[in-house]
N, C-alpha and C positions, 0 to 999 in steps of 0.2 A: 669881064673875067667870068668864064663858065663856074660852074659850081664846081665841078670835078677840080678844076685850077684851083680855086678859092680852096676847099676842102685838104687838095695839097700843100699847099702855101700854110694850110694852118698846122698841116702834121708836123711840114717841116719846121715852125718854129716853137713847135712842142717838143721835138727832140730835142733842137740846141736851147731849150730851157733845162730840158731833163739833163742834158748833159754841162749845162752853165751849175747848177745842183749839184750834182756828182763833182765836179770840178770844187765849189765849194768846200762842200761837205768833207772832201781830202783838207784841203786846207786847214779847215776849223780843227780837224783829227790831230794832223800836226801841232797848229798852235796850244790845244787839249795839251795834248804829251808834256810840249815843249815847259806849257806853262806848270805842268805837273811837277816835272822835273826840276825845275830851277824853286818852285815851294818848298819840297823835299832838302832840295841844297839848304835851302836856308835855314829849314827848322832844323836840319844837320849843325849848322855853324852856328846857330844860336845856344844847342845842347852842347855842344862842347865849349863854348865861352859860360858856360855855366848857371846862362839866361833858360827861360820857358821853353819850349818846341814854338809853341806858338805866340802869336803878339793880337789877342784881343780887339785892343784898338786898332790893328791894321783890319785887319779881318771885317771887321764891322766899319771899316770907312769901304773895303770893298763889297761889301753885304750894300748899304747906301746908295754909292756907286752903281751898281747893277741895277738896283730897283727904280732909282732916278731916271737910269738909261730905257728900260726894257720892261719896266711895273714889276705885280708883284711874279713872274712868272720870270723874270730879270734876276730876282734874290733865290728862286729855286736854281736857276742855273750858276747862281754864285753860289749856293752850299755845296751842291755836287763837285764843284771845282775844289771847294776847301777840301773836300773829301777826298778826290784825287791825291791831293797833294799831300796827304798826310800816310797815305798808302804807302807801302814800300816798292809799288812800283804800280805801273798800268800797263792793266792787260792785253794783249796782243803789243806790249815794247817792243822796244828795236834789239 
């Protein structure tokens, strides 16, 4: 394979990485939302049964969870998410 070949070979599978990314990256956005939304619902239906917004020890098995999975930069992206979900909505919604 000449260089020029090789060199293309390698742009083209930098694209459909950049674009396997971007394909992600939607995804994760979605599930973000998605996962926002249904937090929201619940600390909704908890306040009106007359319970907390939130549940501590769920929170913190998901805080666990994340860190278990992904270290400590796993528990950063699970506070952010509690944070989402306690907003009254995220930005750029549907």
């Amino acid at each position: 394979m000449s260089e020029t070949r090789a060199a293309e070979a390698l742009h083209t599978r930098i694209a459909r990485e950049r674009e396997r990314l971007g394909e992600l990256d939607t995804a994760l956005i979605h599930l973000i939302r998605t996962r926002a939304e249904a937090a929201h619902e619940l600390d909704e239906l908890r306040r009106k049964a007359g319970g907390p917004r939130t549940d501590l020890t769920d929170e913190n098995a998901m805080l666990r969870g994340y860190h278990g999975a992904l270290g400590r930069r796993g528990a950063s992206i699970a506070l952010l998410l509690l944070g989402l979900g306690r907003s009254e909505g995220v930005a750029g919604g549907r």
